[in-house]
Each structure stands twice: as C-alpha cells, then as structure tokens.
N, C-alpha and C positions, 0 to 999 in steps of 0.2 A: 504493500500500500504506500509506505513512505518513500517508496522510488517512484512508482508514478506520479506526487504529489511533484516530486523535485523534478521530474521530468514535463511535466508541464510548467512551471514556478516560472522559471527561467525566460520562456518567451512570450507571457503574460508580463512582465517586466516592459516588456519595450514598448507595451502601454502609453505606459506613463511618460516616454520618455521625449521629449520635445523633439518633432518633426520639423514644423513651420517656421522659415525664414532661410530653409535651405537652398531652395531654387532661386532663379531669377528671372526666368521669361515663363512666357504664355503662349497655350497654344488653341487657337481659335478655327473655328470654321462653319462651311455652311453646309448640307443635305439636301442635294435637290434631285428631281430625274431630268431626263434628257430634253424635256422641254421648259427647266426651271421652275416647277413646281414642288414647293418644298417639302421634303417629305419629315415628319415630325414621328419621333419614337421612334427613330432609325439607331440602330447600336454601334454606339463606337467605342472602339478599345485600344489601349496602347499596349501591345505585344512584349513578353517578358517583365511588366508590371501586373498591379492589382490596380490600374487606372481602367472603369468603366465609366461610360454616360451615358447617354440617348439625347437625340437629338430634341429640343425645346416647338412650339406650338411654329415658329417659324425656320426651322430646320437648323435652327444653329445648336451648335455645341462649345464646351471650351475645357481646356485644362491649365491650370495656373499653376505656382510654385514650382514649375519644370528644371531642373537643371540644365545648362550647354549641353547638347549632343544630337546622335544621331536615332532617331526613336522608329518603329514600324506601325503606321496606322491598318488597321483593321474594322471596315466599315460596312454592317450589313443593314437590308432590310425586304421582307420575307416579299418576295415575285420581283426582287431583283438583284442579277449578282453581286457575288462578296467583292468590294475594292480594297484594295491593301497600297497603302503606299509609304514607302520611306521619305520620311522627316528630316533634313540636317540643320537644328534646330541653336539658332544662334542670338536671336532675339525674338520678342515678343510678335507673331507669326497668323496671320489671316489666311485661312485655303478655303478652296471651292471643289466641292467634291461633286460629280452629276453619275450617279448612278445607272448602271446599262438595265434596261426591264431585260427580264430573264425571259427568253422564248420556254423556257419548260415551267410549267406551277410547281411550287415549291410545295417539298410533300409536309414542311411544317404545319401549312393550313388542314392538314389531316389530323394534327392534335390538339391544334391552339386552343380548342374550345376546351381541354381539359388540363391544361399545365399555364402555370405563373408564372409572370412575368417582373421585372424590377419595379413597377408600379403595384402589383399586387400583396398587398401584405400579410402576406403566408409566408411562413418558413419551409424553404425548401432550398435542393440541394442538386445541381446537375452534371453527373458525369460522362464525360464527353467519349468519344470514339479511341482519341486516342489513350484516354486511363483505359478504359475497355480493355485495348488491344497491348498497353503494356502492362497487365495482370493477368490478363487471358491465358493460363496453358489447362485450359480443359474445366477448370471447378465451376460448380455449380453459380449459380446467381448471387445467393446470401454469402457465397466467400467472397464475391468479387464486390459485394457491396459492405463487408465487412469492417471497414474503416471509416464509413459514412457515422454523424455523429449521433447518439443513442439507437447504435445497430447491433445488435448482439447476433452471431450465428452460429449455427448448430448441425451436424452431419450425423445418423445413426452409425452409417460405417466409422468414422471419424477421422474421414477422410477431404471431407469438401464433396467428394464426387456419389453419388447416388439419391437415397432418400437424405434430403438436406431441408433446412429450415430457417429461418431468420425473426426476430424481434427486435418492435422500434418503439424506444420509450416501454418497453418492459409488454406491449402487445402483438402477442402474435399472431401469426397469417390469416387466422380467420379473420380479423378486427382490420388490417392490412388492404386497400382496394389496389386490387391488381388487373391495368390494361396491358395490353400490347396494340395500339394505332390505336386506343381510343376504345378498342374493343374487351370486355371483359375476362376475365384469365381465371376469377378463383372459381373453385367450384361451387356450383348452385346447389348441392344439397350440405356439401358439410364446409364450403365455404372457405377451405382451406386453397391452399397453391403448394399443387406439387411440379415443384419444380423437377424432378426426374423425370418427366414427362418430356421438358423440354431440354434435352443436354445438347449442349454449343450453343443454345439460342444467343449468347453474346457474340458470336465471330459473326452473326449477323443481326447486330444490332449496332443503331448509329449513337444514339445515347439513352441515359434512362434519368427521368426524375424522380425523384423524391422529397415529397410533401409529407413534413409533420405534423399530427396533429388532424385534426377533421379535413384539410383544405379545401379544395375548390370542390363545386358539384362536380360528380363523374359517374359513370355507367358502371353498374353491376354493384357488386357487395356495397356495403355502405362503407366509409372509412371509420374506424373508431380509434386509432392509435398513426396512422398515414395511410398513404396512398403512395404509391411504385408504378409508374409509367415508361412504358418500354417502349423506342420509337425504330422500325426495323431500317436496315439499311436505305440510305436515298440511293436515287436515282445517278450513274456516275457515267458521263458523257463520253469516257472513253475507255475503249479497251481492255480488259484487266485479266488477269489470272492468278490466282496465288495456293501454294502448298503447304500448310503447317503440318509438322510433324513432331511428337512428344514422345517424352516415358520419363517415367520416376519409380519411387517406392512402391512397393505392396504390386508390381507387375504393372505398373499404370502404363497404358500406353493410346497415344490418340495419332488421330491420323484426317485429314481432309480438304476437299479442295473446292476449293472457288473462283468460278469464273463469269465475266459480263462481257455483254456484247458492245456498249458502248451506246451510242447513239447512232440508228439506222435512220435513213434518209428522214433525219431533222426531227424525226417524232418516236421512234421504237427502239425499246431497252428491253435486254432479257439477263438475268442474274439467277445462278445459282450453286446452292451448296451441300455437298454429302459429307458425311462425318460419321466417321468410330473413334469410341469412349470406352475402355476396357481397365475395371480395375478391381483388385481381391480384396482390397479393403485392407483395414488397420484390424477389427475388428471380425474373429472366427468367421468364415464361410459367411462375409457380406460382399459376396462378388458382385460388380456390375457389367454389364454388356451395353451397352447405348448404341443403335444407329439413329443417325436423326436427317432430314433432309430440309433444307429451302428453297422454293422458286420463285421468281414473279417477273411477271412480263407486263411491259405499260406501255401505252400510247401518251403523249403530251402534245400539247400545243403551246402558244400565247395565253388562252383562256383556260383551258382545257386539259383535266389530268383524267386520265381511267386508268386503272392498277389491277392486276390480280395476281396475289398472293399466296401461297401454301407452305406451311412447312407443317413438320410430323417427326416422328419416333414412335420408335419400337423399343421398350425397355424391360430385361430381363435382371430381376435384382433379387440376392437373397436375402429375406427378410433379417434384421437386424434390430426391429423396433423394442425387443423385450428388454435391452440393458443388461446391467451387471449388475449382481446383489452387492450391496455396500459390505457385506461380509466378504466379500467372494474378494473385495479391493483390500481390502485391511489385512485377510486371509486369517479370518477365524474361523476356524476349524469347526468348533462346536456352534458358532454363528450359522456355520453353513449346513451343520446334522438340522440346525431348528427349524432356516428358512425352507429345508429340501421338506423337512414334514408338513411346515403348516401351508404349501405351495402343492402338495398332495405330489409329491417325485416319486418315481417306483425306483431300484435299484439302477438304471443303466441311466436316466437323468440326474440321480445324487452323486453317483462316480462322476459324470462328467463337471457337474460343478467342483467337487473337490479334487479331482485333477487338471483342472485348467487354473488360467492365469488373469487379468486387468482383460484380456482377449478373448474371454469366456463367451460364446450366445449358446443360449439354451437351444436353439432349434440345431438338430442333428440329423437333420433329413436333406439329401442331397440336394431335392429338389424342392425343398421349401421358399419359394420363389411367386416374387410378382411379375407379371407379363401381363405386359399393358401395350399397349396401340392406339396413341391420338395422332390423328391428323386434322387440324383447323385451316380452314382456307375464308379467303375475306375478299372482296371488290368493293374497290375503293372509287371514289368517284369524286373530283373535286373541281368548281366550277367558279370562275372570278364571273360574279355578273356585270361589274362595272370597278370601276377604281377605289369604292368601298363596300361596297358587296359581293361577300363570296359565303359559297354555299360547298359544304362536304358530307357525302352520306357512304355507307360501310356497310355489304351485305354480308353475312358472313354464315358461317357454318361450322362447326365441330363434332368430327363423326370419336367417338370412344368406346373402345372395345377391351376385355380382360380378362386375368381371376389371378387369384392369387392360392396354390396351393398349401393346403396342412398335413400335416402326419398326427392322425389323433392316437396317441399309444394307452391300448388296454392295462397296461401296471402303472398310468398317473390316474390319482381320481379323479382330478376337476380336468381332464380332457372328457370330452363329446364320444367317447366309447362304447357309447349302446344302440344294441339296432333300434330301440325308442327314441332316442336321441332322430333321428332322422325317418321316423313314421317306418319301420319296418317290424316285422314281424321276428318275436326270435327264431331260431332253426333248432328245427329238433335234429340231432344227432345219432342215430341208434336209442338209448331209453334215455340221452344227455337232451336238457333245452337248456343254449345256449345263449347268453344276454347280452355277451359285451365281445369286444374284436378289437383289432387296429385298424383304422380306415382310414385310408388316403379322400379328402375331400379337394374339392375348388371350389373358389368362392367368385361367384362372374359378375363382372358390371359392365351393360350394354347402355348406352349413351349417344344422344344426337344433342344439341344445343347451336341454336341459332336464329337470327334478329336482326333488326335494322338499327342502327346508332347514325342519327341524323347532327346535322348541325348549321343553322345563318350565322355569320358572322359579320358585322357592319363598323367601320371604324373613319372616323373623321373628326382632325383637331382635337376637339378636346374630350372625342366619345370613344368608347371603345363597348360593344355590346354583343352578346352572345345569346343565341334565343335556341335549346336544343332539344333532344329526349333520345330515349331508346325504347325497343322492346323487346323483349327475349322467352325465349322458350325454352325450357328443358324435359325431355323427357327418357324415363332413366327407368333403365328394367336390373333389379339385383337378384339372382337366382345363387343357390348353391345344388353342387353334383356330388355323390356319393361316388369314387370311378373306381374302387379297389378296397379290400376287405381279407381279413387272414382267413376267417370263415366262408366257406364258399356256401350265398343263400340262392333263391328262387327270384330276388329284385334282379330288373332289368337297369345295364353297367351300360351307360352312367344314369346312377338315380337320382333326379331332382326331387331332394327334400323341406326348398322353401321357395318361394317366387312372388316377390312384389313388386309391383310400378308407383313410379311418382313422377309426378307431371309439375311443376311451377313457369310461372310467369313472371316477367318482372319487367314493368315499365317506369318510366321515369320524364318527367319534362321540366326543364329549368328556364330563369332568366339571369344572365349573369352581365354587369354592368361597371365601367369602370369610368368616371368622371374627372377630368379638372378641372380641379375649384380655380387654380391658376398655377402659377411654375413653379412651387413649392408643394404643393397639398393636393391628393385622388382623393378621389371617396371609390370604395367598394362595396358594392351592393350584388346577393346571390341567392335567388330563393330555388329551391326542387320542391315538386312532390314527385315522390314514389309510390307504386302501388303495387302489392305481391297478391299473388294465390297460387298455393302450396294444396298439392294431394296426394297420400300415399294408400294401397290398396293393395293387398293380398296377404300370404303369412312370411314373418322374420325371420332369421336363422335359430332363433328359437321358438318356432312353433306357434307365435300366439298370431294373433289375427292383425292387422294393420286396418284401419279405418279412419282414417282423420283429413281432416280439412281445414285449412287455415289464409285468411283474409287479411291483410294489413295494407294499413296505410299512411305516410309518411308525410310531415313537413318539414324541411332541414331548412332555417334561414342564416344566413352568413351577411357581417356587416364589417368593414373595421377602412381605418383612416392612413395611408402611406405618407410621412413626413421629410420632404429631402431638404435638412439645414442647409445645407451647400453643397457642391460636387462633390466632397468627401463622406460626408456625415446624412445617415437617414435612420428616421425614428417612422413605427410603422406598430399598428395597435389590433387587432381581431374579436370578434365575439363568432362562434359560431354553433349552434345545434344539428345534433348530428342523431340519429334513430338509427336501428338496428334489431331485423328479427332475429330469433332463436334459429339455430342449426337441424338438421333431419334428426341426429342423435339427441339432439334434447328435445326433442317432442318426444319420441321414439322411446329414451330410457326413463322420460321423468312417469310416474303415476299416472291415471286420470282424472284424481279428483287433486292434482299438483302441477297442474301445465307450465311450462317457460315462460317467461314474460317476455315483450320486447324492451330493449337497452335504448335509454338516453344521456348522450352527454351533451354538456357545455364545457364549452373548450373557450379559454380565454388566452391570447398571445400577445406579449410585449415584445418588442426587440427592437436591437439599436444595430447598427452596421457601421464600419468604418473603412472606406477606403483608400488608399494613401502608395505613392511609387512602389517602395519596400514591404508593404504591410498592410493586409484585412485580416478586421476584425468582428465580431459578427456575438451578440450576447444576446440570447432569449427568455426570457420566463415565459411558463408557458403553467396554468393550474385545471386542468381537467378532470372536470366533476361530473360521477357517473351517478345515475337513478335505476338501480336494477340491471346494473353489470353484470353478465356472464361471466363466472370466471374459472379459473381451471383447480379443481380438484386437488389435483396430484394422481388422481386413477387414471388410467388406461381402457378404452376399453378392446375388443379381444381384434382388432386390426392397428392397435398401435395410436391411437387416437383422440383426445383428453375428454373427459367426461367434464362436463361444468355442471354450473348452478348457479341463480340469481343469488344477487345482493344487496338488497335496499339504498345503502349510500356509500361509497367507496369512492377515492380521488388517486390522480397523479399528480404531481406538481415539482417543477423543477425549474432550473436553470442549466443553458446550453452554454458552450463559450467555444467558439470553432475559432482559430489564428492561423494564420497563413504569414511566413517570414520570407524575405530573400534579400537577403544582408549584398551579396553581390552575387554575379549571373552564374555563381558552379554550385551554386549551395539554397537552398530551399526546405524551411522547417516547414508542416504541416502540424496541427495539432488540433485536440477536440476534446471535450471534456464533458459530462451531463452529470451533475448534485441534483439526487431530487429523492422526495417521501414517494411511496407508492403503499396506501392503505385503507382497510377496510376498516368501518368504525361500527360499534356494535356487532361483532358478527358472533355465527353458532357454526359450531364444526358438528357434524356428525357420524359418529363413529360406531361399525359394525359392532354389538357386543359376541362371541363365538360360545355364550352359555346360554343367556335369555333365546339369543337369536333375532334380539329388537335394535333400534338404535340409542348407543349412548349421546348426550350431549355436551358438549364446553363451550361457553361461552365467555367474550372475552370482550373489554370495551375499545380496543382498537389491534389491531394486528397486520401484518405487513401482507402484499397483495405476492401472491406466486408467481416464481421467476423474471423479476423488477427487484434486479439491482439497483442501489442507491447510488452509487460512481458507476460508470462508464467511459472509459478514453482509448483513444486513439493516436499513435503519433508516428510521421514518416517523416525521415531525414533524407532528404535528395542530393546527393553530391553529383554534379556533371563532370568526369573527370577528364575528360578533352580539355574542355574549357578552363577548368581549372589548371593543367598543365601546360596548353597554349593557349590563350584567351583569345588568339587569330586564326583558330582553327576554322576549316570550311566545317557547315551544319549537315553534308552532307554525310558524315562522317559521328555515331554518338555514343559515349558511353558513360550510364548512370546510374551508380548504388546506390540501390533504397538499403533505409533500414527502417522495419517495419514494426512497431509494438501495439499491443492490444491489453488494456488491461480492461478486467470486468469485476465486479465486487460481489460481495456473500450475497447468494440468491436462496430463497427457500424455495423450496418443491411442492409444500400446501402452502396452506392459509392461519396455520397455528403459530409461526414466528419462532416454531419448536430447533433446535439446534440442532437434535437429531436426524430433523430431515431438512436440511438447508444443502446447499455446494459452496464448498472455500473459494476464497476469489482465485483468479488468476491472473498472471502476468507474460503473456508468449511474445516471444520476437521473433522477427522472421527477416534474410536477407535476400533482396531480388537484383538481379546484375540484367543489365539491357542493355544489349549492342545495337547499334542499325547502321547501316551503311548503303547509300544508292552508287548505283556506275551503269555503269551502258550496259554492262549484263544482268542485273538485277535493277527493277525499278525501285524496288526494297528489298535488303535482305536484311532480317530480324533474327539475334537469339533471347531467348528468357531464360535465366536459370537462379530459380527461387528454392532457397533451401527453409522450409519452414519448420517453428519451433527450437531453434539451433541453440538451446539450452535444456534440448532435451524433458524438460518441465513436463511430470505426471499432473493433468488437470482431467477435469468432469467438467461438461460443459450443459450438459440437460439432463434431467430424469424424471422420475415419476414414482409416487406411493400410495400406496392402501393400507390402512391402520385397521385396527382391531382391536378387542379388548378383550383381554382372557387371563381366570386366573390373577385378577385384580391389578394387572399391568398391560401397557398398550405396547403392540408391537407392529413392526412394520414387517411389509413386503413390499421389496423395493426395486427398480432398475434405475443405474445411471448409465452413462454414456460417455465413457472416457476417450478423447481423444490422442489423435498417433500422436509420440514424441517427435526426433527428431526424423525428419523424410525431405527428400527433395522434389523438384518435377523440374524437368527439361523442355524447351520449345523451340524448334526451329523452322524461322516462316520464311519461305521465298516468295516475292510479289515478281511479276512479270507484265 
C-alpha cells in the first residue's frame, strides 16, 4: 500500500508547482472550409503536448504561454479531412486553416449520438488505435483496458485470455452498457458481456470509450456503474495488408491477418480479418481455442455512407469458473478433508484437491468445455442531409449458438446423478433398481437478437442536438441433453430433460441537447424513456415450471453545466438518473411471493481538468446513490454466474485523480488513482443454517458493498529510448519501455465486511518493450514483448462464497481465482 501511495505522491507534486510565465508567444488561428465558412467545435491539438481546444462560435482558436519552437498542429473536424501542419513558432502567430470536405462520410457520425465530447460533462476516457495496437498481443478486452482509471480486471484462466471480466468503480458487467457502432453487446437475459465470445475484437477496432458513471443515453442494458463503447475499424483509403504473429507462456500462441482493398473507383472498400487465439491457461485444464473473423464492405460518397459489417467466433474453452478453495491456497490439509465433505466430494474429487496446487480446478473431465458460436452482423447507413443535418440508422443481427458440457459423477452428492434428476425412469437391472449413474450432460443456448438503433443529428453555432431510439428483440431457447450415462437405460441419447424460451424486447427513444450559453458555459440536457417486456416459458434445469412475464418502464433524465475558465482550466458538474431491470436469474432464483425489484440510481459528478504543455490533470468526485441495488452475493450459481439480491439504500462515492507528465519528449509518466467508500447501510445477510435447514440472519448498520475496493491505481512510465539517446532521430524508427503497475486494495467477496472472506490487495508490475520501424519493405514493422507480473507476486484477483451455519459456527465454501505469476507474451506485426 505505502508504495503505491509514494508512487503516485510524486507526480501529484507538480501540481502545485508554478507553470505560468514560462512561455512567451501565442499561437492563434482561424477554422474555416473551403468556401470560408467557419467551422466552430473543430479540434485542435498541438502534437507531443496535452495542448487541446476547439475551435470558438467563429472558428477561431488560440494557444498562449507557448515557448520559441517548432510545434505540429493537428486539426480535425468530422466530414472533413485531418490537417496537420508544422509551426516554427517565433512570435506571437495568426494562421488560416481551410479545411478539404472529405469525399467519404466519416464513420464517426455512426456513434456520435452515443459518446462525449469536450463540451459534455461526463467523465470519460478514450483510447485510441494506436494504445490498442501497442498493448494488443492477443488479451482479452478488460486486460487491454486495465489501466483505464477505476478499472479492475479479472480472467478465470488467469491469464487475460479466455473467460475474462472487468469492473468500473467496483461495478460489474452487468451494470456496464456495452456497444460496438452504437449497437448493443451485453447480453439481454443475464446482461452480462462475454467477452470470449469476441477474441481479437481489438486488432479490429479503431478506438473504445469509456464513460463513468450513468453517462450519456445509449442503446441496450442500462449503464449503472459506465458504459464501454467500441468503434470498429474506419474506413482506410489505401491499400493495406498486415500479419501478427504471437506466443508466450502456458502454450499461448496467436496468429492473423488483415487485409483492405483500399478505395475502389472513389466509393468501394472491402477489409478483413481471420484470427487464432490458443492458450492452456495458468490455471489446471483452462484451455482456450478462439477462431474469430471480420469483414465489411462499404460504399461512400460526398453524402452518403452504406456499410456492412460481420465478424464472429467460435470459442472452445475449459471451464475454469469454480476457483480455488482458500484452503487449497494456504494448503490446509484438514481445511481441505472439511471443505471436500461439506462440498459432498467422493474419493477421486478429494484426492484431486489435496494433491494439486494454487492451479487446482475441480473439473476433471477432458471435455468439460464451452463451445459457443456468435456471429453479429450490422448495416450501417449514414446520411449528411445538409451541412447540419445528418441522419445514421444500424440494422443488425446476432445469430448465437452452444452448450456447455458437465460430467455429473455418481460418488459427489450435490452433482445431478439420478435418472430423476432428469425425468427418467430408474433401470431395473436383473432383481437391482438402479437410481443414480454418471452422466455426461450439455447445456445448449440457441439465440437470435436483432433491431434497428436509429439516430438525427443537427448541429449549428451554438446547438448541438441528438433526437434517437432503438429496438431490439431477443429470442433465446435454453434446452439441456442427457448424451451418455454408465448405466445403459431404455431413454433415447440425446435426452432433453429441460426446455425453455424467452423472448424480451427493449426499446428506447431519447433527446439529447447541448447548448451555448456563450464561450465559456454549455448547458447539457438528456432525457430516454425505455420500455422492456421480458417472457420466459417452459421447464428449468431443475424441473420446475417457468411462467412469468414482466413489463417495465423507464425514465432516465440527465442535466449538468461544462465550465471552461480558460484554455487551460475547465470545471464541468452532472446530475443524472439512471433505472435498471433485474437479470433472467433473478427473476428465475428469487421466490414468488419475493420478486426482484428494479434498481435506481442518482449519480452526481464534479470535476475539474487541467490542461497545460507538460501536464493534464483531471480530478473527479463523483457520489452515486442506489435505491434497491442488485448486488452480488458472493454465491455462484451452477454456470459460474453471481446470484444477487436487492438492497434498499447503498452508495459509491469517491474521488478520481488521472495525471498525465512529460517532463521532456523521451519520458512520459501516466498515472491514476480512485479513494472512495462503496457501502450498504442497514443491511441483512442471510445465511443457510445446515441443522434447522431455515435461514439465519445478521444484521448490521452499515457494511462494505462486494468486490469495491477502496484504492485503485494505475501507473505507466514511458521512456522513448531513440529519442532519449539521439533526440535527432528520424520517427521512423521507435523504441519504448513501459513500465507498467496496477495496484488494487482489500476487496470483500460478500456483503458482511467479514475478513475471512475478503482478497488482500495487490500490487503487479509488468514491462512492455515496443519496437516499430517503417522502410520501403515494410510499411510497418512492429515487435511487442510484454513480460507480465515480473515480481512474480502470488495474488487473487476474484472469487466467490457460500456460508452456512453449522454446529454453532459459520463456515465457508469458497473459490478464488489466482492469477499467473510471472509469464511473458511475444508479438510480431508486419504491415504491408
């Protein structure tokens, strides 16, 4: 703890530390297009600084306190190309900049309606193509955004690569709204994002935002904790080819390639990408296999964009979700005789826990595996109707196919080992009737999901306005198959012994509105309604019947004020309400006479920014107060999945502080830091008793909310070592050490604040080296070689428990989820 303190200390310091009076010229200009029409909210940036602006109601811009030199401007604005031009900047300096309109529509207007911008006062966070592409060697999503500030992430393999996971501000994926182009990503019945569904989706991806906190209206799940917006590759005007190729620890190895056609006579682009991901995992028999693909082919004009889109996987994964008993990590002996009894093990599950290691998984079946099949495809359509009206609509489709096989073994008791267990009949044997086997089952989910996500967008002077909605469909068949059995009966192989549908809807319509009051002050105005109906019909995997129907409906208003003291300094203030229904599992596990509620919060945001040549700074409060939060348990249930439960009043509240340093051009600190309470007040735990057989209670007048660490930080040290060695070096030529830390602080795994069942913080570092070099034979050639954890550091990063009460003491059953020590991964890209 007290090294991450002093690892942050340090460049919080330059704060304070007087900036202004160092420069001495100015640098001014004007934003027009090609017929001097000024274009206002046009971005400009000065290159190798934290100098941004946007252009004022009459297209100017300016930057003051500049030092003598030679600076690089960088000057966009969305349907017309980027200009860049070099500065040699010697006195206080007026330019005229005229913009070329872009023959192709910018595929930006494909998301604007759901990401902020430097007038909107939301905290968020955008990383660009090329962070992407220098972190990229194959991990998951939540690795490659692991450094983003109140990001915590998690892998069951504990590896990065397979089932993976992530939390922001201490809420997870379900709470999370997850696009790609605007379109929704988590799943509509349990509302989570699995990301093993989509592995490489970063090698084709152009950047992703990240909104904390409720942010802007968006399409699908509600945001309760942020929103992650994935925008896929744009469109690239020429030519291109390129081969990554990897491998590291635990067998990892990836491989794939990507090519674009470029621009065909002035209007046709075709790009695409195939990809394998193969890795054994850290943890026992958690193999993954990944093949995944993307295409999309477009038409553009002046006016006129039409797109279509696909990409897909095929993922074979062995399940990994049950953890590792906290005895199993300690290696208590007689820990592990209690947990193997009260966990019902027969002999050949209790051996294997007490001769394995931190790399223990319970599952011991070769083939205990998920195999799953999404492919989503989209047509995108986006239309300028005039030089402030444009218009973008997204049809789309997602076909999902699967199952996930078990090994139910006859010598554990709590496995599913009776031919009642699955509506069969015992077998009589000669004078034997037989009741109980080993059966191999699969558990299948058939899935289609697809909907229109429209959107107007109108912008002049001092308006900016967004009028949009969605609609979506999901319809989801879950079946399970009996295919094998040690007893051979008279059922027909494969036997379906459950089968039920659920169909939900979910539409949405907003008005989102950004005003200037004048060159200092926006107003921001955002209202949605949402409307759900949810139906689930036939029998569960256990037998009982499914009948329910549910109706909601939503109104989320968002208001808050963006304040720019000057080109340096901006204060920016939020209120926002946010609503959220309950999951398929919590309708599904709660009672009937105990249904789920729906969740609302209020989310309130302060924040200040600072930006300055050498130096952004960026400080948030943020207090977000829930009314009948879902929240997770600590149980599982039997696919790996968090059981919740409402809670009357519970809050998060914190403060952010992200720093960004570059002292001079070979060296760049990063850092990020989140202080905040995350608590339930008033709450009741309830706990199994294993004598009554009823529920015990505790209750308690305030207790810490599950897996919401109090600290969270983040820090990367950039050295460029070209430039530091020759500071005249060509940029064609790059090479630069990250060093990369993560620290996270004590998380509990329920809701009782108990010690017993909490995770000790941890602190992992990791070193990433990045070479690139262009020449007339390679248009780019890239290596990565990231060696992570290189202190070796045994940590737990997630788990889960179930208490009970027996014998006049409570005890757990538990899994955590130890990640690898120290491991590397290799990448090498050729671009052509």
């Amino acid at each position: 703890m007290n090294r991450f303190y002093r690892l942050i200390a340090m460049p919080l310091i330059f704060i304070a530390i007087p900036v202004f009076g160092l420069s001495q010229v100015k640098l001014s200009g004007i934003v027009t297009d090609q017929s001097g029409n000024a274009l206002s909210e046009a971005n400009v940036l000065i290159k190798d600084t934290y100098l941004v602006t946007s252009t004022d109601l009459t297209g100017r811009f300016s930057f003051g306190g500049l030092k003598k030199g030679s600076y690089q401007l960088s000057i966009s604005y969305i349907g017309f190309e980027r200009s860049e031009i070099t500065i040699d900047l010697k006195q206080d300096t007026l330019i005229e900049v005229s913009l070329i309109f872009s023959p192709v529509i910018a595929q930006e207007f494909t998301v604007i309606a759901t990401r902020a911008d430097e007038h909107t006062p939301i905290v968020y966070s955008t990383i660009t193509k090329k962070e992407i592409e220098e972190n990229n060697v194959g991990q998951d999503i939540p690795e490659l955004l692991n450094q983003s500030p109140s990001m915590v992430s998690t892998s069951d393999a504990g590896t990065g690569i397979g089932y993976s996971y992530l939390r922001l501000r201490g809420a997870d994926q379900t709470s999370i709204n997850v696009t790609i182009n605007g379109v929704p990503v988590n799943d509509a019945e349990s509302q989570n994002v699995f990301w093993v569904d989509l592995p490489d989706i970063a090698s084709s991806t152009q950047d992703i935002q990240i909104q904390r906190g409720v942010g802007i209206s968006t399409n699908g799940a509600g945001a309760f904790g942020g929103a992650i917006n994935l925008l896929t590759d744009d469109m690239n005007t020429e030519p291109y080819g390129q081969i990554n190729l990897g491998f590291g620890s635990f067998n990892t190895l990836k491989g794939s390639v990507k090519l674009g056609t470029g621009l065909i006579n002035e209007h046709w682009t075709v790009n695409g990408r195939l990809s394998y991901l193969k890795s054994d995992g850290y943890i026992d028999r958690s193999n993954s296999e990944l093949f995944s693909y993307y295409v999309s082919g477009s038409y553009t004009s002046n006016k006129t964009s039409l797109k279509f889109l696909s990409f897909g996987a095929n993922e074979i994964t062995q399940q990994a979700w049950n953890g590792v008993p906290r005895v199993r990590l300690e290696n208590d002996e007689q820990g592990m005789l209690d947990y193997a009894a009260a966990s019902g093990y027969g002999p050949e599950h209790t051996e294997n826990l007490l001769t394995s290691n931190r790399r223990y998984n319970y599952y011991t079946w070769q083939d205990e595996v998920d195999n799953y099949t999404q492919i989503s495809n989209q047509l995108v359509l986006t239309q300028e109707i005039n030089r402030n009206w444009f218009f973008n609509a997204t049809l789309h489709y997602t076909r999902g196919f699967g199952y996930f096989e078990q090994y139910q073994y006859e010598e554990n008791a709590y496995d599913d080992n009776h031919f009642s267990d699955y509506g069969l009949v015992d077998p009589i044997i000669g004078n034997d009737t037989i009741s109980s086997s080993d059966f191999i089952r699969q558990r299948w989910l058939d899935n289609h999901f697809y909907g229109l996500v429209a959107s107007v967008h109108y912008q002049k002077k001092k308006w900016k306005t967004w009028f949009g909605g969605a609609f979506n469909r999901y319809d989801g068949q879950h079946y399970g198959e009996v295919i094998w059995s040690t007893i051979a009966t008279t059922y027909n192989v494969p036997h379906r012994y459950y089968d039920n549908d659920a169909i939900k809807t979910d539409g949405n319509v907003y008005w989102r509105v950004q005003y200037l009051l004048n060159e200092k002050i926006s107003f921001y105005g955002d209202i949605q309604y949402r409307n759900i109906h949810y139906s689930f019909l036939g029998i569960d995997n256990d037998g009982n019947a499914l009948d329910q129907e549910v109706s909601l409906g939503f109104v989320n208003p968002k208001v808050g004020l963006n304040y720019q003291l000057n080109q340096k300094n901006r204060l920016f203030i939020s209120f926002a309400v946010g609503n959220k229904e309950p999951n398929r599992d919590d309708y599904i596990i709660a009672p009937p006479n105990d249904q789920p509620q729906s969740q609302t919060l209020y989310d309130t945001e302060l924040g200040y920014s600072l930006n300055i040549e050498k130096l952004s700074f960026e400080a948030v409060f943020y207090n977000m107060q829930y009314s009948n939060q879902l929240i997770q348990t600590g149980e599982l249930n039997d696919v790996g999945e968090e059981i919740r439960t409402n809670v009357k009043d519970s809050y998060r509240r914190g403060i952010e502080l992200v720093l960004s340093w570059r002292p001079v051009r070979w060296f760049e600190w990063k850092v990020n830091t989140t202080f905040s309470q995350n608590k339930i007040n008033n709450h009741i735990e309830y706990i199994d008793n294993w004598e009554t057989w009823g529920k015990d209670t505790l209750e308690a007048n305030q207790t810490d909310l599950a897996y919401s660490p109090s600290v969270i930080g983040g820090s990367q040290l950039k050295f460029r070592l070209f430039q530091l060695l020759n500071p005249n070096i060509s940029r064609s030529q790059t090479l630069h050490l990250n060093l990369i830390s993560k620290y996270v602080g004590k998380q509990f795994i329920d809701n009782t604040s108990d010690d017993t069942r909490s995770l000790d913080p941890y602190f992992i570092n990791d070193i990433r080296l990045n070479y690139s070099l262009k020449n007339k034979t390679f248009k780019n050639l890239e290596v990565i070689v990231l060696v992570r954890n290189i202190f070796n550091v045994e940590y737990v990063s997630n788990g889960w428990v179930y208490k009970y009460n027996y014998e006049g003491r409570t005890s757990n059953i538990d899994g955590l989820f130890p990640q690898a020590g120290i491991n590397f991964l290799l990448g090498v890209n050729f671009g052509f």
